[in-house]
PLY file of the C-alpha trace (Angstrom):
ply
format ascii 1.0
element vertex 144
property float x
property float y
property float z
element edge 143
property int vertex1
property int vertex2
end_header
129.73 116.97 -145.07
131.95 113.84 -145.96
130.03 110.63 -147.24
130.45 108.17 -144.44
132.57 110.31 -142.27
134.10 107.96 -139.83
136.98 110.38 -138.28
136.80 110.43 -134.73
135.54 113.14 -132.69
135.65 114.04 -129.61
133.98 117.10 -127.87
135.13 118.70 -124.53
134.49 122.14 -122.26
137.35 124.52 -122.80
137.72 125.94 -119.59
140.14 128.74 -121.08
137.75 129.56 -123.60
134.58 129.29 -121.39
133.27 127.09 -124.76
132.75 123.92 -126.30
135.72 122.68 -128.21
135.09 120.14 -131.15
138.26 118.01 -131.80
138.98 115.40 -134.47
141.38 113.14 -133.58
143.20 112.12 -137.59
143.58 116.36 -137.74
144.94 117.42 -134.41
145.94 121.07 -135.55
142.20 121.72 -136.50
139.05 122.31 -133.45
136.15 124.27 -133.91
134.39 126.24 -130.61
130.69 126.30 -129.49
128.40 127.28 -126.95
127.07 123.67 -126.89
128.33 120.02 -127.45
126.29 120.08 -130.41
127.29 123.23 -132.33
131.07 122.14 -131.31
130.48 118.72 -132.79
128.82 120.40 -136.19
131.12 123.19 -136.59
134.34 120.64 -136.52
132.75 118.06 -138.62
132.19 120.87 -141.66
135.84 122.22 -141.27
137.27 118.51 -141.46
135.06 118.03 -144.70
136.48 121.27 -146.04
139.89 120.50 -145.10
139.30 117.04 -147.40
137.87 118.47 -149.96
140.67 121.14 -150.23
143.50 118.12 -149.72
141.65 116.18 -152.15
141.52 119.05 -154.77
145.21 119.83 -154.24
145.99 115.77 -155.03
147.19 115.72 -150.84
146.93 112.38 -148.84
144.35 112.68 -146.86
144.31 110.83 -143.23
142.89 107.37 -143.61
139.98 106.91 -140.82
141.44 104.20 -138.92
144.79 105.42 -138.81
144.82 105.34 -134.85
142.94 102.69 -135.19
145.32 100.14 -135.72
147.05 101.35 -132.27
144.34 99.95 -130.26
143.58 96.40 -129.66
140.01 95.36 -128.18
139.66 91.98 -126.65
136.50 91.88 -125.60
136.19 88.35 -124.01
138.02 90.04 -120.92
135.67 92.78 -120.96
133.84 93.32 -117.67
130.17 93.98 -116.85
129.21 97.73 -116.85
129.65 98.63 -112.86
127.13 101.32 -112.80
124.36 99.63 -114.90
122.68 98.93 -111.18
122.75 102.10 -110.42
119.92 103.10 -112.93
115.86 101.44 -113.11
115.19 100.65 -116.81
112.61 103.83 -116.86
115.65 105.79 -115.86
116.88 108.72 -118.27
119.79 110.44 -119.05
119.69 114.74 -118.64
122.64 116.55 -119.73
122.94 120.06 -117.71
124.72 123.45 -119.12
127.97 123.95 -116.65
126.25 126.87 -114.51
123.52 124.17 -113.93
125.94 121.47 -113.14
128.04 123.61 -110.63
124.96 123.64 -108.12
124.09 120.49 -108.67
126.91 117.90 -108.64
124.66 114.77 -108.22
122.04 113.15 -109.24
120.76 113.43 -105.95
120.54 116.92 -105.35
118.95 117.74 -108.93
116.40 115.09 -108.34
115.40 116.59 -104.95
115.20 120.17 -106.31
112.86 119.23 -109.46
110.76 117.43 -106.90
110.35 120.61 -104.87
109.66 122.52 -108.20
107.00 119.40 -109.19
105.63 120.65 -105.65
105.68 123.94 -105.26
103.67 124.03 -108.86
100.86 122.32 -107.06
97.73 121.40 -109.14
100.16 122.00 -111.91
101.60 118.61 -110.95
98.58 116.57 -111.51
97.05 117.58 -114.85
98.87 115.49 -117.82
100.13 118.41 -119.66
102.30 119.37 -116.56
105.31 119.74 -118.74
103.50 121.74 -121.05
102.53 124.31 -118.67
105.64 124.24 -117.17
107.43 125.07 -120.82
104.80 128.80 -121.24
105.26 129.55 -117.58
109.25 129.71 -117.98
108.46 131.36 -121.56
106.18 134.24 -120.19
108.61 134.66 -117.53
111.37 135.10 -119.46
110.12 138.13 -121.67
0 1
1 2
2 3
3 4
4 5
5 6
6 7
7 8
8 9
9 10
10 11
11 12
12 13
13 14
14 15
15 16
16 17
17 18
18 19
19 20
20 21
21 22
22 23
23 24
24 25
25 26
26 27
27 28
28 29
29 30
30 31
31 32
32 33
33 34
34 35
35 36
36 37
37 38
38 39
39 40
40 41
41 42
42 43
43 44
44 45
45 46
46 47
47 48
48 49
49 50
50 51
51 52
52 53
53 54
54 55
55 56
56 57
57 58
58 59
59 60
60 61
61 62
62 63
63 64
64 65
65 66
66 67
67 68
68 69
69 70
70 71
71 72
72 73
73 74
74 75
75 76
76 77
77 78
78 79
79 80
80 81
81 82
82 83
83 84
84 85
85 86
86 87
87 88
88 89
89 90
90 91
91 92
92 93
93 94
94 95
95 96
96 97
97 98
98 99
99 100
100 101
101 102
102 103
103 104
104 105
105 106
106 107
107 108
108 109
109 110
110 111
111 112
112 113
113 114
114 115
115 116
116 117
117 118
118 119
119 120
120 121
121 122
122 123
123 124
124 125
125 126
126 127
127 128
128 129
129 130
130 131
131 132
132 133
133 134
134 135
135 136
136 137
137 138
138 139
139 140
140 141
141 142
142 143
């Protein structure tokens, strides 16, 4: 990996490639594809430090790190107060879903109601304090 690697990255779903795609934004020809946000993120940040490393043994330029950052001009005393920071208690928590997940449910709403009919229909389950725990080896023995 680079020391102090301040490109910027940027990860999206490839809907052509049914995959993460890891971008990096001073190397536009270069991406790197995962089945998650993570492995996309990892897999682009190695082939930008090997793409340095080759450009610096060949004596190339390589891309400065705030190239594109000179285009962009932040005044933040006319910055506005987040919209949606009402939206969310201070206990609340942030879940990311795979896409198959996310296609059924498309709001917070409807994910929250179906885990509360899980928390219910696991009955006793739901009052012990190791609930998640027992949740975790009944979806493991059900799986094999």
């Amino acid at each position: 990996m680079i020391e102090n690697d301040r490109y910027t990255y940027r990860v999206t779903w490839s809907e052509k490639d049914e995959e993460y795609i890891g971008l990096c934004a001073e190397f536009p020809s270069l991406s790197w594809l995962a089945p998650t946000p993570e492995a996309a993120l990892q897999g682009i940040r190695h082939v930008v430090a090997d793409v340095v490393a080759d450009m610096q043994a060949n004596d190339e330029s390589v891309p400065e790190t705030d190239e594109l950052h000179k285009h962009y001009s932040f005044d933040y005393s006319k910055a506005k107060p987040n919209r949606f920071a009402d939206r969310f208690s201070e206990k609340a928590i942030v879940v990311v879903l795979d896409p198959d997940v996310a296609a059924v449910f498309t709001t917070s709403e409807a994910a929250n109601q179906a885990l509360r009919g899980l928390i219910t229909a696991l009955g006793s389950l739901a009052e012990t304090s190791d609930l998640l725990e027992k949740v975790k080896s009944s979806s493991a023995s059900s799986q094999s």
